[in-house]
C-alpha positions in Angstrom: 6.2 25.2 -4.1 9.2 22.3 -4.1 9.3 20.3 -7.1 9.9 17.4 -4.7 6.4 18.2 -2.6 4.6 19.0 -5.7 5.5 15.1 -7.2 4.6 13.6 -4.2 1.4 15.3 -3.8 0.7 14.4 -7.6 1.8 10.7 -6.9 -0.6 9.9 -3.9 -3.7 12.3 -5.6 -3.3 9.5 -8.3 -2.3 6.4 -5.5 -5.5 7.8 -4.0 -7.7 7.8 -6.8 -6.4 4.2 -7.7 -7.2 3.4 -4.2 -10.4 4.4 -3.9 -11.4 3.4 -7.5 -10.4 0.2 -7.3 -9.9 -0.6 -3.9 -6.3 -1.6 -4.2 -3.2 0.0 -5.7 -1.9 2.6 -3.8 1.3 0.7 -2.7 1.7 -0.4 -6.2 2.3 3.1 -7.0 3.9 4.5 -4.0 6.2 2.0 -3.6 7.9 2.5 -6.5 8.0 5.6 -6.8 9.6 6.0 -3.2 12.1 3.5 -4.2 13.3 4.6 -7.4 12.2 8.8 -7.8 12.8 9.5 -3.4 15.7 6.8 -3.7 14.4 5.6 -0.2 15.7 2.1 1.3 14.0 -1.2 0.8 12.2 -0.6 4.8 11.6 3.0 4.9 9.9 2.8 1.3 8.1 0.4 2.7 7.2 2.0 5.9 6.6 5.3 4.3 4.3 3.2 1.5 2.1 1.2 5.0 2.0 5.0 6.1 0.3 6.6 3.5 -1.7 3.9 2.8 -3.2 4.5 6.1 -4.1 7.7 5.2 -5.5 7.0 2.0 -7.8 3.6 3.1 -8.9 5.4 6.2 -10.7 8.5 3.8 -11.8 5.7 1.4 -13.3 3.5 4.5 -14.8 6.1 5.7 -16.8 7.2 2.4 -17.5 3.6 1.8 -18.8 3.0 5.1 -21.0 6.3 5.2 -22.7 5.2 1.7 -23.5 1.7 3.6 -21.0 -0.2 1.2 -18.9 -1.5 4.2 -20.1 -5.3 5.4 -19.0 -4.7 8.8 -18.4 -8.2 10.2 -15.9 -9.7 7.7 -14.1 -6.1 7.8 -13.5 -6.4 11.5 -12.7 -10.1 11.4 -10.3 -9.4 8.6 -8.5 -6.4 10.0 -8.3 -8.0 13.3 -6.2 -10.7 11.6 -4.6 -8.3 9.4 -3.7 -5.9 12.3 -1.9 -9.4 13.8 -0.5 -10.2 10.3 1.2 -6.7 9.9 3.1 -7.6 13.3 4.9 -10.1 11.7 5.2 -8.9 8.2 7.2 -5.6 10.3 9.6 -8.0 11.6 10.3 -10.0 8.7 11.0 -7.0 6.9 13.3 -5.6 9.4 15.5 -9.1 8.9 15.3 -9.0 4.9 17.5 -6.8 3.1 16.1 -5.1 -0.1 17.2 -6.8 -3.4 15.4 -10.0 -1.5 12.5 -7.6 -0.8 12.3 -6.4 -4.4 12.2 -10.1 -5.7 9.5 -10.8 -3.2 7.7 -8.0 -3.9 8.2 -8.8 -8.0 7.2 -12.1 -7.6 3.6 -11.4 -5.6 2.9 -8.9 -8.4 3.6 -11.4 -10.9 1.2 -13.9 -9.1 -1.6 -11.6 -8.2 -1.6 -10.1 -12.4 -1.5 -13.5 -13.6 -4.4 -14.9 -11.1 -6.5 -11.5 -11.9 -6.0 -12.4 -15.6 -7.3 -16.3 -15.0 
């Protein structure tokens, strides 16, 4: 097997596991890595990152939701929002280049640690 397929299957086994254990995560790890190991640009990381994300929230919802976990009003009212959300976030990103998107990106992580630590 490619070295190459055999990191990136090891990086979203552990994005996944991060994912479903803590319910966030898996763009924290995949971004990265798609920036600085694949040496993608600032919007395909990105988009490659939303797209496996997909994959991975979609198994964890659905395990979630079958063990009754799932409270399924907010969830619709929030992805319904967040589905119109991602519209714009796509443009913006398609306008931004990606030192300004890395700063951005910094900065939230920054926030969210120190807010988690508070």
């Amino acid at each position: 097997m490619n070295k190459s397929i055999f990191l990136c299957i090891f990086v979203g086994f552990f994005a996944g596991v991060i994912s479903g254990f803590l319910s966030s995560g898996g763009g924290l790890i995949i971004l990265p890595f798609c920036l600085l190991v694949l040496n993608l640009d600032g919007v395909k990381a990105r988009a490659t990152t939303i797209f496996c994300i997909l994959c991975i929230t979609l198994v964890s919802a659905v395990l979630y939701f079958k063990d009754g976990y799932v409270d399924f009003m907010p969830a619709v009212k929030c992805a319904l929002g967040g589905c119109v959300g991602s519209v714009f976030g796509t443009k913006i990103l398609n306008k931004l280049n990606s030192n300004v998107l890395n700063i951005i990106f910094s900065l939230f992580l920054i926030y969210a640690g120190i807010k988690m630590m508070i």
